[in-house]
N, CA, C and O atoms as a Tripos MOL2 file, in Angstrom:
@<TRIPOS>MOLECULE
protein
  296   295    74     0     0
PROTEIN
NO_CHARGES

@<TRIPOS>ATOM
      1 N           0.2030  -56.3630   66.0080 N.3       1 UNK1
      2 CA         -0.9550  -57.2200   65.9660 C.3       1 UNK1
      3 C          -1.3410  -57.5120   64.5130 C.2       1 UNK1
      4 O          -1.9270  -58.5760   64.3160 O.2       1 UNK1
      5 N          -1.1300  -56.8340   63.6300 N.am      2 UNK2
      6 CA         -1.2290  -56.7390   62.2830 C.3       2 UNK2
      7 C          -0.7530  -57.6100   61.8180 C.2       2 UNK2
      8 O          -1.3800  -58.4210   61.1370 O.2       2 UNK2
      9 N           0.4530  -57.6770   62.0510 N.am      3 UNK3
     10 CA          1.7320  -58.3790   61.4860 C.3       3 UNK3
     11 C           1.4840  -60.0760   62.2090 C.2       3 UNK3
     12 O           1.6340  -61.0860   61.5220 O.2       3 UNK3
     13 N           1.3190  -60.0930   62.8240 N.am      4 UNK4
     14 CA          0.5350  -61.3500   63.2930 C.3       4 UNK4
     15 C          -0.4570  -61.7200   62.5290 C.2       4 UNK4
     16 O          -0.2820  -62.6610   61.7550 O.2       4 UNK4
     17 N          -1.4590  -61.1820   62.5800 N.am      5 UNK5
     18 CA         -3.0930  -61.4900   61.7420 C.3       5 UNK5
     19 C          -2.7120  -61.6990   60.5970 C.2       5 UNK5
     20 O          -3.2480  -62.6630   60.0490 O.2       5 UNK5
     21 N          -1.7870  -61.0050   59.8820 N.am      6 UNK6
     22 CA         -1.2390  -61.1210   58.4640 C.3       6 UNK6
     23 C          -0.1070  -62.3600   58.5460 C.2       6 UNK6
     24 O           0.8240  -62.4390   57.7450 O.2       6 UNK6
     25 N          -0.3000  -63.1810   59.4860 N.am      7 UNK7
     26 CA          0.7850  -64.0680   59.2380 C.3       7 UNK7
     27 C           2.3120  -63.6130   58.9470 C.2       7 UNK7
     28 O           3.0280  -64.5120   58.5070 O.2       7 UNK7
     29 N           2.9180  -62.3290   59.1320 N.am      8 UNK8
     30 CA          3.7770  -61.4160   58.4220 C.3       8 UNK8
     31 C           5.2140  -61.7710   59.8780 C.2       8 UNK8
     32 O           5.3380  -60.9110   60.7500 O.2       8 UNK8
     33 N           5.8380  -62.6420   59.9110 N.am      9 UNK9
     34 CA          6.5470  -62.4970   61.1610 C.3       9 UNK9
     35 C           7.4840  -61.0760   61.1660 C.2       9 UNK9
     36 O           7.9150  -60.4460   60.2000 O.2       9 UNK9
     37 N           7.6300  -60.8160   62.5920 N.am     10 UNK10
     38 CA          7.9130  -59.7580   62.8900 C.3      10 UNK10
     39 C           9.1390  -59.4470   63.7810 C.2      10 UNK10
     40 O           9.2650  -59.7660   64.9630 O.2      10 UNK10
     41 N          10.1630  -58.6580   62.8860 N.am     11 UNK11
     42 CA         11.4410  -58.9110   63.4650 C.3      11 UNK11
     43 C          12.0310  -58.0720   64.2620 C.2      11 UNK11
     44 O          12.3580  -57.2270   63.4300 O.2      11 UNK11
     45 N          12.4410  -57.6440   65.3410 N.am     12 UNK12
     46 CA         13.2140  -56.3410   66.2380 C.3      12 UNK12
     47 C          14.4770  -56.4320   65.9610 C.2      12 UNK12
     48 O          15.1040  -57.4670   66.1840 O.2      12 UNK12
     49 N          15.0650  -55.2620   65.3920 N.am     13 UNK13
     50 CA         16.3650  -54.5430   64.5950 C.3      13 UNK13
     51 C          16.2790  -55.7310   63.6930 C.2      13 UNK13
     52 O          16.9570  -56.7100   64.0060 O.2      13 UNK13
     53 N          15.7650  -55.7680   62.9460 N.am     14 UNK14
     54 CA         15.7470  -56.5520   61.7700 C.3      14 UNK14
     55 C          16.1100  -58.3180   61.9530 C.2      14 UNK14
     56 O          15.8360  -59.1990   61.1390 O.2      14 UNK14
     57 N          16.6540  -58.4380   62.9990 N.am     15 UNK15
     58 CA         17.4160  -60.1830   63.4260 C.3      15 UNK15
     59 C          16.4230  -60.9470   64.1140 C.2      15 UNK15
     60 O          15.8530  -61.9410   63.6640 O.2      15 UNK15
     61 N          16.1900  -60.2290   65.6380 N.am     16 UNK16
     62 CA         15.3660  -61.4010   65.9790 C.3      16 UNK16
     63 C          13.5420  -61.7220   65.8620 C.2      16 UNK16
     64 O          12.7170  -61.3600   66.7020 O.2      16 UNK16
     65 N          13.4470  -61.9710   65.4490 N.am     17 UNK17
     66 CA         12.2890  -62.4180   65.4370 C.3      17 UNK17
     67 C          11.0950  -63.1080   66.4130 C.2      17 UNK17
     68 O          10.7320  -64.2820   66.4920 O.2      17 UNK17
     69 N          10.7120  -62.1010   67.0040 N.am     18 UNK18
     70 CA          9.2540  -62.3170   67.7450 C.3      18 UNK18
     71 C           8.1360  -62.7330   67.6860 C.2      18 UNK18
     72 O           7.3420  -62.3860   66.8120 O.2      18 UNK18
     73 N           7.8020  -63.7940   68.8800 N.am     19 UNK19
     74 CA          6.7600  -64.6410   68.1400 C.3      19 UNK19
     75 C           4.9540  -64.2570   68.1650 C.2      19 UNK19
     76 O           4.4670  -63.5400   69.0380 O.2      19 UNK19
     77 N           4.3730  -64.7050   67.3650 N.am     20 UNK20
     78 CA          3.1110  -64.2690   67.0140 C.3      20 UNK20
     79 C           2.1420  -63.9440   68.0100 C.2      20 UNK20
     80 O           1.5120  -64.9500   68.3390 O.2      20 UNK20
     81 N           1.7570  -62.8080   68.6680 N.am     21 UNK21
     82 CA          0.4150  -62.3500   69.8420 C.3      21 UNK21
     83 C          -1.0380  -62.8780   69.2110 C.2      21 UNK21
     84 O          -2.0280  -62.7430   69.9300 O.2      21 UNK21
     85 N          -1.1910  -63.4500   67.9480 N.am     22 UNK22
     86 CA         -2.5370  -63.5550   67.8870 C.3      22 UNK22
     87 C          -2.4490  -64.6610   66.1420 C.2      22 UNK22
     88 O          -1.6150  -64.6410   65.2370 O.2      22 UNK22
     89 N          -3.6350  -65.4340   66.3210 N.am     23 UNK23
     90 CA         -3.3570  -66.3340   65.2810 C.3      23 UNK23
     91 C          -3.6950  -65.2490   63.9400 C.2      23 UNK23
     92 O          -4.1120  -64.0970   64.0650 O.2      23 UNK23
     93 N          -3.3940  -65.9530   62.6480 N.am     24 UNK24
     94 CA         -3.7330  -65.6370   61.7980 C.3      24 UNK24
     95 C          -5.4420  -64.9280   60.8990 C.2      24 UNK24
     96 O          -6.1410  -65.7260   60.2740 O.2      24 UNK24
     97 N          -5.6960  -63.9890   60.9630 N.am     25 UNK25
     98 CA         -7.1710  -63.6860   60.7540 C.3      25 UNK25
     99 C          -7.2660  -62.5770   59.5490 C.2      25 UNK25
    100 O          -6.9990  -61.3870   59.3820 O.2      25 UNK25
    101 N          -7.7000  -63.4640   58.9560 N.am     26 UNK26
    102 CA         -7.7800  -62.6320   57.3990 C.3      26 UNK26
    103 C          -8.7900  -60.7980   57.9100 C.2      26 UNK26
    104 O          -8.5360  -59.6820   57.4560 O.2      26 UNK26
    105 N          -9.7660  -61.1410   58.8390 N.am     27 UNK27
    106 CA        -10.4390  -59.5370   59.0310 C.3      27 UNK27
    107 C          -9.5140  -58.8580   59.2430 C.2      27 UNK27
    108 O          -9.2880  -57.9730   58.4170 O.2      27 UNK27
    109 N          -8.7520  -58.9720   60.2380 N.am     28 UNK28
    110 CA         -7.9690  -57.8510   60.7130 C.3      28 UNK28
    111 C          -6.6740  -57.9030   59.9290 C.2      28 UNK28
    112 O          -5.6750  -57.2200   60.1540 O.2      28 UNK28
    113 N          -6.8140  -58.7110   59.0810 N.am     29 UNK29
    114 CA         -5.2220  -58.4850   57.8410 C.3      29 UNK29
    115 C          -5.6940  -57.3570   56.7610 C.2      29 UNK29
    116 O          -4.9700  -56.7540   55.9690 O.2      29 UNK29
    117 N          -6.9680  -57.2450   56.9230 N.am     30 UNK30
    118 CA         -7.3080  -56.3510   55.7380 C.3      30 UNK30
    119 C          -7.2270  -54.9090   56.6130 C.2      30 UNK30
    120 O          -7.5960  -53.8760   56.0530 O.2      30 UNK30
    121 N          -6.9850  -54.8890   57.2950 N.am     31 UNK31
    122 CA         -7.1070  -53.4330   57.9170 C.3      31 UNK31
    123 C          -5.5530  -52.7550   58.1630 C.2      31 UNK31
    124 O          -5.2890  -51.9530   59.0590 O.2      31 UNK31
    125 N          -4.5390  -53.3080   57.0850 N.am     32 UNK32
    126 CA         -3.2110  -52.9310   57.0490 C.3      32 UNK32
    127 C          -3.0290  -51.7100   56.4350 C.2      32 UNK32
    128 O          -2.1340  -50.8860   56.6240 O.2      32 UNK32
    129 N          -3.7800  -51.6830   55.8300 N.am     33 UNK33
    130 CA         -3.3610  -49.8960   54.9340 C.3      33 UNK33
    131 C          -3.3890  -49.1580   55.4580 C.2      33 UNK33
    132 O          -2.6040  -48.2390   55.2290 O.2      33 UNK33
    133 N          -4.5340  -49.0590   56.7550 N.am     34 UNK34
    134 CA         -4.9460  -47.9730   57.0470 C.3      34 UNK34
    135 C          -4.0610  -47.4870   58.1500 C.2      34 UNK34
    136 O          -4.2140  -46.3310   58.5430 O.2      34 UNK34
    137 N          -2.7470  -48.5960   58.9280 N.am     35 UNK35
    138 CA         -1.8350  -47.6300   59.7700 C.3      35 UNK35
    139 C          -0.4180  -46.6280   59.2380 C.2      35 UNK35
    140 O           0.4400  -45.9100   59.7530 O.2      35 UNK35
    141 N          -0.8100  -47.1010   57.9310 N.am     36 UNK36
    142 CA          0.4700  -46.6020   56.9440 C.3      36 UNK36
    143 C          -0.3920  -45.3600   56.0500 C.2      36 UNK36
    144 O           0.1350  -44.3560   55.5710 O.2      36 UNK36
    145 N          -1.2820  -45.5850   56.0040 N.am     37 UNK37
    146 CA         -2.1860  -44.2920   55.5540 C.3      37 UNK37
    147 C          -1.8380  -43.1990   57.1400 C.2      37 UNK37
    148 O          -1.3280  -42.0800   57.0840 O.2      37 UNK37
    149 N          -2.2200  -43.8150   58.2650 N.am     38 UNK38
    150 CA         -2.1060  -42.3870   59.3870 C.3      38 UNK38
    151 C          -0.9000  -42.3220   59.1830 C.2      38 UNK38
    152 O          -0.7440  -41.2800   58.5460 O.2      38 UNK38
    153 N          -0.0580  -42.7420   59.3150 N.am     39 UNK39
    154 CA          1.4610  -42.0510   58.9250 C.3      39 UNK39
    155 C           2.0450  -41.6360   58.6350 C.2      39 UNK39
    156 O           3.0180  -41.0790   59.1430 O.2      39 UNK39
    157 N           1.4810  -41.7940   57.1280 N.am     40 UNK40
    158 CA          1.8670  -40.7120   56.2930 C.3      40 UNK40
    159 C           1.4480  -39.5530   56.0670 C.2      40 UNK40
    160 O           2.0240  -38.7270   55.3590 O.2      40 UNK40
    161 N          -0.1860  -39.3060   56.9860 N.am     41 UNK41
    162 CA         -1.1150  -38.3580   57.2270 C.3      41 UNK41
    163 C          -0.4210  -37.2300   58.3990 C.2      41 UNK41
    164 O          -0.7240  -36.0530   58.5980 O.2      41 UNK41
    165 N           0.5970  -38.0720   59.0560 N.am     42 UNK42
    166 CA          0.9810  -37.6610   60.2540 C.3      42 UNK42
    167 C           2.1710  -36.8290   59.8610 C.2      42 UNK42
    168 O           2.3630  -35.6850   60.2740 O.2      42 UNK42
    169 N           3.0600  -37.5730   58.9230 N.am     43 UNK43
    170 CA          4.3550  -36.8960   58.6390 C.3      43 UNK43
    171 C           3.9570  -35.6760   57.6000 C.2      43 UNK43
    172 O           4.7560  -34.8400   57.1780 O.2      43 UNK43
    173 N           2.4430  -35.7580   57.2530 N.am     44 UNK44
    174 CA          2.3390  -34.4050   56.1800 C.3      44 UNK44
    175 C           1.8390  -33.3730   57.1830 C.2      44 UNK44
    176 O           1.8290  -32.1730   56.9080 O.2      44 UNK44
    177 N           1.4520  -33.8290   58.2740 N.am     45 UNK45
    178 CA          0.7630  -32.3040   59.0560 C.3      45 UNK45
    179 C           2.0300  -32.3290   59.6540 C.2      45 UNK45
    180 O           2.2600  -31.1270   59.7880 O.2      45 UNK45
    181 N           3.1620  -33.0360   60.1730 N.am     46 UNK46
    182 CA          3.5800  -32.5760   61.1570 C.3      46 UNK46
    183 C           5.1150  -31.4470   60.0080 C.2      46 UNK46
    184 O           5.7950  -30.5480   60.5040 O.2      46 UNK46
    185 N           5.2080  -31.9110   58.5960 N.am     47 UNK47
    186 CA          5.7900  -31.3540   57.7480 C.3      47 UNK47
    187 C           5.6830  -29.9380   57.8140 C.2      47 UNK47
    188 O           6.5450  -29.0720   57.9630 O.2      47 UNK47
    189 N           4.0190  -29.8540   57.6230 N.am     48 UNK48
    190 CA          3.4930  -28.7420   57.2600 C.3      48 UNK48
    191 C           3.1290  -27.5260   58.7760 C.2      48 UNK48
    192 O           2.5390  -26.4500   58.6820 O.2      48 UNK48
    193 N           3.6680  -28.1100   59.9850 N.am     49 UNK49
    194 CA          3.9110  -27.6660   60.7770 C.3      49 UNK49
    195 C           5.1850  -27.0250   61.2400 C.2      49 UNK49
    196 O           5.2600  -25.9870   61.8990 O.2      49 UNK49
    197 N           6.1860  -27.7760   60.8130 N.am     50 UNK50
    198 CA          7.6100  -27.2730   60.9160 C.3      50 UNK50
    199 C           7.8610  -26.3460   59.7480 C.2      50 UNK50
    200 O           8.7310  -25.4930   59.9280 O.2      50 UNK50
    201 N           7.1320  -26.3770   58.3730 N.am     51 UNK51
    202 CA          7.3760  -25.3570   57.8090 C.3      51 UNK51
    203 C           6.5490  -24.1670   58.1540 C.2      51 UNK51
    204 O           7.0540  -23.1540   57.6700 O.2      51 UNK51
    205 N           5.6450  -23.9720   58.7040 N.am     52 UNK52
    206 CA          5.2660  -22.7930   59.0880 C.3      52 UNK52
    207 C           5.6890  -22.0560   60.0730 C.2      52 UNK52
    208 O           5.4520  -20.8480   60.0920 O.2      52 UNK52
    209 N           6.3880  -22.6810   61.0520 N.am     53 UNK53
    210 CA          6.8550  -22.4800   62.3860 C.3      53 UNK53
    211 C           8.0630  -21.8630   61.7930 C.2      53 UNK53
    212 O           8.4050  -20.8480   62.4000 O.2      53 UNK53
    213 N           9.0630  -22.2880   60.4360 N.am     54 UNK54
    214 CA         10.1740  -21.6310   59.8750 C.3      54 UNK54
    215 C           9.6410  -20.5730   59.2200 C.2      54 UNK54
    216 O           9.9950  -19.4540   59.5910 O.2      54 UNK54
    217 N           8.9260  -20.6680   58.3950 N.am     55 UNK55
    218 CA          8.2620  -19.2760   57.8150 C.3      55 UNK55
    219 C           7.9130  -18.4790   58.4220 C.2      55 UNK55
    220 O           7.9080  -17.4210   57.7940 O.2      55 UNK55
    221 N           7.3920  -18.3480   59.9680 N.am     56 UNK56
    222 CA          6.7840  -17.4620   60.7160 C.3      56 UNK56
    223 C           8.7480  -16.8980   61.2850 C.2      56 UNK56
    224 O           8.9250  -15.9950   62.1020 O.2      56 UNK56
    225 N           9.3380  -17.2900   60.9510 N.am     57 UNK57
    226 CA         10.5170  -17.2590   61.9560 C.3      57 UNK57
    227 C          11.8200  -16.3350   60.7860 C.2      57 UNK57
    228 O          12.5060  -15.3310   60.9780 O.2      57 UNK57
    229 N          11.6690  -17.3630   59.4860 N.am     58 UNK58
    230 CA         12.3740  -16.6080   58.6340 C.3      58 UNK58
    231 C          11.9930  -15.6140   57.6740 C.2      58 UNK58
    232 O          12.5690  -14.6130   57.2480 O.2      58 UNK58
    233 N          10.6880  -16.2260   57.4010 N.am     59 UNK59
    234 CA          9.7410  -14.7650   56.1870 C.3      59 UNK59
    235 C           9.2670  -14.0130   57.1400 C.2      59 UNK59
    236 O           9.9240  -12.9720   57.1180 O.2      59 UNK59
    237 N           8.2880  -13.9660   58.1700 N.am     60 UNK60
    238 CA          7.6300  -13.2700   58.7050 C.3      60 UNK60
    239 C           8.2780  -12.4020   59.9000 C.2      60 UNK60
    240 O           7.8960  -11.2870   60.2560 O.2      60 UNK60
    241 N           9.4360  -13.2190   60.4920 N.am     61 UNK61
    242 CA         10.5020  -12.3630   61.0380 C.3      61 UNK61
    243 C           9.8660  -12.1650   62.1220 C.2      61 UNK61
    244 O           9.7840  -10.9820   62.4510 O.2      61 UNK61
    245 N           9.2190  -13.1790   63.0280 N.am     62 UNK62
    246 CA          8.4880  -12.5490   64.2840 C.3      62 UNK62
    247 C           8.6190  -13.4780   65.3850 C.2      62 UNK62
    248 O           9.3780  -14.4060   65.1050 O.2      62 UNK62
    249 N           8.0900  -13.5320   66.6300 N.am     63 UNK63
    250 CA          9.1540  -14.8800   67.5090 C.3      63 UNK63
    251 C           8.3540  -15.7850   67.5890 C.2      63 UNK63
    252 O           8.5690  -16.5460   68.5330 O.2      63 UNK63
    253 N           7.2520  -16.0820   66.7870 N.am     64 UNK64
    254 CA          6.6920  -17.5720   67.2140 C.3      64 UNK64
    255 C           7.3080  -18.9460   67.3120 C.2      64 UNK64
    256 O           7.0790  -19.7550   68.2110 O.2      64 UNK64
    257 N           8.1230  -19.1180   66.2760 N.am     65 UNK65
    258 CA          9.3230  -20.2640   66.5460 C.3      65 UNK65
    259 C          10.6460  -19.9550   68.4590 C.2      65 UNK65
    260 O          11.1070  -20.6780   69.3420 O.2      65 UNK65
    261 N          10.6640  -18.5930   68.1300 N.am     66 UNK66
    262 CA         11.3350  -18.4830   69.5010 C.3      66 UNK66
    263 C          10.4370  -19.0710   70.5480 C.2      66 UNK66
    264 O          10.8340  -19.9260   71.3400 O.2      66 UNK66
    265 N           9.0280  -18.5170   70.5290 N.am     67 UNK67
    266 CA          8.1710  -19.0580   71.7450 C.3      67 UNK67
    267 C           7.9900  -20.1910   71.8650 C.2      67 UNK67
    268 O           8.0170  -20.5660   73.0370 O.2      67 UNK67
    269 N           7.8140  -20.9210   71.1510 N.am     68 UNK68
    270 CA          7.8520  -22.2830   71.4570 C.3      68 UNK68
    271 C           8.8270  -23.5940   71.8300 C.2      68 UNK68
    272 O           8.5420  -24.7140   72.2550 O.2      68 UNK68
    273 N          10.4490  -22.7910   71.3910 N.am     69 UNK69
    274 CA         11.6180  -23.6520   72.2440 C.3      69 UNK69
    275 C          11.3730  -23.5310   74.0820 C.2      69 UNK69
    276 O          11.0400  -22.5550   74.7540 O.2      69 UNK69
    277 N          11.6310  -24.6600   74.4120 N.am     70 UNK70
    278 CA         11.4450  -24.7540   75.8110 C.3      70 UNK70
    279 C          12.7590  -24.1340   76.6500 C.2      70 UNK70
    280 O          12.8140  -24.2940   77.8690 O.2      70 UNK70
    281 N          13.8330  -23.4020   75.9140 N.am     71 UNK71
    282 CA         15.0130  -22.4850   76.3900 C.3      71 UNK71
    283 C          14.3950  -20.9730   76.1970 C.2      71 UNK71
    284 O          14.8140  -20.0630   76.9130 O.2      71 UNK71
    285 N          13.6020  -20.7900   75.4170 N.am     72 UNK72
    286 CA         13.1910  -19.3810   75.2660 C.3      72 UNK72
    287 C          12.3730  -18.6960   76.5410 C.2      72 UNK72
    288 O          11.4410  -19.0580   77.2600 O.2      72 UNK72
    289 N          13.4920  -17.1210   76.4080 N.am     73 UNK73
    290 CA         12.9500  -16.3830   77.6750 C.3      73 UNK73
    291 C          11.9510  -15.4570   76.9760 C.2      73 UNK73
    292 O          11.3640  -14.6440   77.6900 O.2      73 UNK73
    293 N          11.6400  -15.4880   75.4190 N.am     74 UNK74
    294 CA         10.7150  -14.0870   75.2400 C.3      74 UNK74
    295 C           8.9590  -15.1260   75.1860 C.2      74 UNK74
    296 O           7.8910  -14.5270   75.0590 O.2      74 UNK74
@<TRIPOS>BOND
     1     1     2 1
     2     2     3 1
     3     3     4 2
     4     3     5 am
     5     5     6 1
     6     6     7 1
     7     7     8 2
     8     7     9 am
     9     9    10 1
    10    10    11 1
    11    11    12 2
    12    11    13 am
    13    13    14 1
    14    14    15 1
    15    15    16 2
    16    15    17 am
    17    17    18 1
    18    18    19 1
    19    19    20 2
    20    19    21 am
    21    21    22 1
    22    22    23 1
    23    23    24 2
    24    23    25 am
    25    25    26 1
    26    26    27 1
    27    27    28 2
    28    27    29 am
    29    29    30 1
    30    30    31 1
    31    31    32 2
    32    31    33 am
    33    33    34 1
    34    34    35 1
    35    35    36 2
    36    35    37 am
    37    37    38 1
    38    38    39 1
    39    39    40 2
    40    39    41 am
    41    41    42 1
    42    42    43 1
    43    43    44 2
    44    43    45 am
    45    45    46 1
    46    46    47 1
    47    47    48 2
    48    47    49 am
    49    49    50 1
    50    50    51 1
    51    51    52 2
    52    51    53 am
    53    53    54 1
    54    54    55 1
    55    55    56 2
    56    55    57 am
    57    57    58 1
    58    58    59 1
    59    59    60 2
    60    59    61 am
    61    61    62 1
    62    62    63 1
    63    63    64 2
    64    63    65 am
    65    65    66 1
    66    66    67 1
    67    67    68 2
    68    67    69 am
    69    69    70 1
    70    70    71 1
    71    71    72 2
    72    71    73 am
    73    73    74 1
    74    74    75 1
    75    75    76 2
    76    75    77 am
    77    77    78 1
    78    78    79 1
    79    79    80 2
    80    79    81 am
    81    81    82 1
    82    82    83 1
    83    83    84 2
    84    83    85 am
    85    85    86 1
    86    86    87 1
    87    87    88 2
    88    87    89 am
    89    89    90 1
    90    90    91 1
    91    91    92 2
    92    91    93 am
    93    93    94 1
    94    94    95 1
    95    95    96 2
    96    95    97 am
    97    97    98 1
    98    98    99 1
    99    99   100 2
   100    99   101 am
   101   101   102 1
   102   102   103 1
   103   103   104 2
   104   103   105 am
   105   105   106 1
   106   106   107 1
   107   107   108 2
   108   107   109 am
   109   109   110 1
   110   110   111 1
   111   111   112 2
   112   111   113 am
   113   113   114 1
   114   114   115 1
   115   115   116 2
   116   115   117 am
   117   117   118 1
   118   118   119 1
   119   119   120 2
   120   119   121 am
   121   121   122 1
   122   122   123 1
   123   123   124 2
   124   123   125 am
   125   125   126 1
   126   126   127 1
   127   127   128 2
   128   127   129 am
   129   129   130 1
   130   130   131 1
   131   131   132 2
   132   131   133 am
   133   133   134 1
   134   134   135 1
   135   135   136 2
   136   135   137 am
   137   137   138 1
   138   138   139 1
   139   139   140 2
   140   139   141 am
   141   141   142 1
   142   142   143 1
   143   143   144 2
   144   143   145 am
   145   145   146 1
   146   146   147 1
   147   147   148 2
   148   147   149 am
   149   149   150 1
   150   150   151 1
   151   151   152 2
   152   151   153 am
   153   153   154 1
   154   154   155 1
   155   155   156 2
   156   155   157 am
   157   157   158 1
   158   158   159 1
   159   159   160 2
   160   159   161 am
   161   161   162 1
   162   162   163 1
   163   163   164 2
   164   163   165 am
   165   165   166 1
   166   166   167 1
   167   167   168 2
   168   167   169 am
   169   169   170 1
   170   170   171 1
   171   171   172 2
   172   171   173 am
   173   173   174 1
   174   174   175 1
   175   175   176 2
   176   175   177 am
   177   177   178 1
   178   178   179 1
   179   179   180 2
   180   179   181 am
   181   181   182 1
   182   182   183 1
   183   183   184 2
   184   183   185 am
   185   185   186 1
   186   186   187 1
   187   187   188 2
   188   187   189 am
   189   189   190 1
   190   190   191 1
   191   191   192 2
   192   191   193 am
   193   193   194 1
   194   194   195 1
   195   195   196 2
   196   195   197 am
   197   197   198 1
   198   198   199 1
   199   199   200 2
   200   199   201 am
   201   201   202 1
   202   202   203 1
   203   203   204 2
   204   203   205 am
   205   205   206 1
   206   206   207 1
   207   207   208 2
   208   207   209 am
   209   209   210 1
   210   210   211 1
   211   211   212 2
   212   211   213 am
   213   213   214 1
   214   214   215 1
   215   215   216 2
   216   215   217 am
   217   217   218 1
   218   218   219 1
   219   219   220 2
   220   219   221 am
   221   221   222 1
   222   222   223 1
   223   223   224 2
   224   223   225 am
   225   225   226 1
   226   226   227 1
   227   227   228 2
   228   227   229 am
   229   229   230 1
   230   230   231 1
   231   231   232 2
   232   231   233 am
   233   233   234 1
   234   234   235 1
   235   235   236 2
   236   235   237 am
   237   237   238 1
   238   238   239 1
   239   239   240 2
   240   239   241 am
   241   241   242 1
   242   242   243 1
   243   243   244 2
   244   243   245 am
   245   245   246 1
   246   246   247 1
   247   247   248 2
   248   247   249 am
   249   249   250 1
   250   250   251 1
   251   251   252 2
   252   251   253 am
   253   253   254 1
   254   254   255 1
   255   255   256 2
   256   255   257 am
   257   257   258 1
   258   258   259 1
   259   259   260 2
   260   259   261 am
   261   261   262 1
   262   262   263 1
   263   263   264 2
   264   263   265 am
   265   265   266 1
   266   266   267 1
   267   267   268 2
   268   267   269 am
   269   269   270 1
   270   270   271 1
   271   271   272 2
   272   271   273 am
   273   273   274 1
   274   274   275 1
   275   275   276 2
   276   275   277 am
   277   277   278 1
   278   278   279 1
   279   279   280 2
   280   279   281 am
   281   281   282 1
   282   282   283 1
   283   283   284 2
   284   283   285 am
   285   285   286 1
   286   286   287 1
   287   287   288 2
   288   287   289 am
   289   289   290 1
   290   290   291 1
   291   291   292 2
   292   291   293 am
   293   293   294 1
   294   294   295 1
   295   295   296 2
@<TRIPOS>SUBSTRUCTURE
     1 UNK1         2 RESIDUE 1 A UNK
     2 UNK2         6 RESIDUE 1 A UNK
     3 UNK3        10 RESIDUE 1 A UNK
     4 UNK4        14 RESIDUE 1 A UNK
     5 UNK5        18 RESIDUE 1 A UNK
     6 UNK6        22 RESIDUE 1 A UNK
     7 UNK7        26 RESIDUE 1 A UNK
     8 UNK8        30 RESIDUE 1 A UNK
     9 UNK9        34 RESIDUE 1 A UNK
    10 UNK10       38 RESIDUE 1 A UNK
    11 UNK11       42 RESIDUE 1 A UNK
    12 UNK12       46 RESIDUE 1 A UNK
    13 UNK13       50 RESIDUE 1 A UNK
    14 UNK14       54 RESIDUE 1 A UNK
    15 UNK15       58 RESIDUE 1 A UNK
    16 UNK16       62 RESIDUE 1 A UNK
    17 UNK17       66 RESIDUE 1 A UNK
    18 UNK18       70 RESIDUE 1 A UNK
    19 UNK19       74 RESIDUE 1 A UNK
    20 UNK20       78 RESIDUE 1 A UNK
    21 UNK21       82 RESIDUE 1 A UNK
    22 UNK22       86 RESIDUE 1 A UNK
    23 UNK23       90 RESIDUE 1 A UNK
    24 UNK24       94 RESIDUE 1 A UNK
    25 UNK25       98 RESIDUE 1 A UNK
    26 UNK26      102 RESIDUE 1 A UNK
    27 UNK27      106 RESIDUE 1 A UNK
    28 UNK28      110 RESIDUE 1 A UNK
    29 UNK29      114 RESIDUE 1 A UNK
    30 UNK30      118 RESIDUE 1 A UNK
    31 UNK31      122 RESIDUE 1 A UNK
    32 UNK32      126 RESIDUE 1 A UNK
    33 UNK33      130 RESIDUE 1 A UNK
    34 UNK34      134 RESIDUE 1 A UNK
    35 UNK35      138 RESIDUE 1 A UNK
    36 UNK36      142 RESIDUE 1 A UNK
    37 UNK37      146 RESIDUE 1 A UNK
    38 UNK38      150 RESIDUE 1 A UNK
    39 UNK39      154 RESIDUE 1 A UNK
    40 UNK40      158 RESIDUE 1 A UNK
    41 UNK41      162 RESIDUE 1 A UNK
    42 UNK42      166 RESIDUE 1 A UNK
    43 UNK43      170 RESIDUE 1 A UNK
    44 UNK44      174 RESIDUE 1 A UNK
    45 UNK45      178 RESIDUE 1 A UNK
    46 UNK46      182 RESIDUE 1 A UNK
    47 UNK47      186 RESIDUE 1 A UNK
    48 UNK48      190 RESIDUE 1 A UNK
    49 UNK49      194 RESIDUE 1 A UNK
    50 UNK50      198 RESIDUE 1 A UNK
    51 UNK51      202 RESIDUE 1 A UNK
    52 UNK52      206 RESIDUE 1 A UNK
    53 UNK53      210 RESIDUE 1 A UNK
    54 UNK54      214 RESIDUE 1 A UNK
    55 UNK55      218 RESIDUE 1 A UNK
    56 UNK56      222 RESIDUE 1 A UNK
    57 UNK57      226 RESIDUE 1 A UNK
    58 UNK58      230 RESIDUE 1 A UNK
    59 UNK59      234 RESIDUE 1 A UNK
    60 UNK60      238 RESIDUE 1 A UNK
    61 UNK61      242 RESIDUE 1 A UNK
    62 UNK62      246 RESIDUE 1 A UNK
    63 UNK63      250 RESIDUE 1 A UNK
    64 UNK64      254 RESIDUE 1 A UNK
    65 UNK65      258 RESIDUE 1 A UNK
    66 UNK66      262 RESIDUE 1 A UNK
    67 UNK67      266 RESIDUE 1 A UNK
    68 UNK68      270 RESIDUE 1 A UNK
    69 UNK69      274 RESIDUE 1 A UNK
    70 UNK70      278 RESIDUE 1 A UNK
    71 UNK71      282 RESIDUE 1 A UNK
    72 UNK72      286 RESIDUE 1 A UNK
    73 UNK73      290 RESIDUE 1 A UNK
    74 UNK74      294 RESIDUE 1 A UNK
């Protein structure tokens, strides 16, 4: 919807190009940062999740990473 409002055409696997859901609107073009801001908000907690889940597993040496695979019997 962004990519629309921003006039920004918008392509699937990079070739074809899909056509616009909504005309051009400068309000909602300004509100582009902010889904690339959660994203990158997202890939730092979810970072900082997989490294603790290894640290609890390789420093701390205890089964919380075991408990949480969906094959684990402990």
């Amino acid at each position: 919807m962004i990519s629309s409002a921003s006039n920004v055409p918008f392509r699937s696997s990079g070739t074809l190009p899909l056509p616009a859901i909504t005309a051009p609107d400068k309000a909602v073009a300004t509100c582009s940062p902010y889904p690339r801001l959660l994203v990158t908000l997202l890939a730092v907690v979810l970072a900082a999740h997989v490294g603790a889940a290894l640290r609890h597993h390789y420093v701390k040496k205890d089964t919380v990473l075991a408990r949480m695979l969906p094959w684990s019997t402990s």
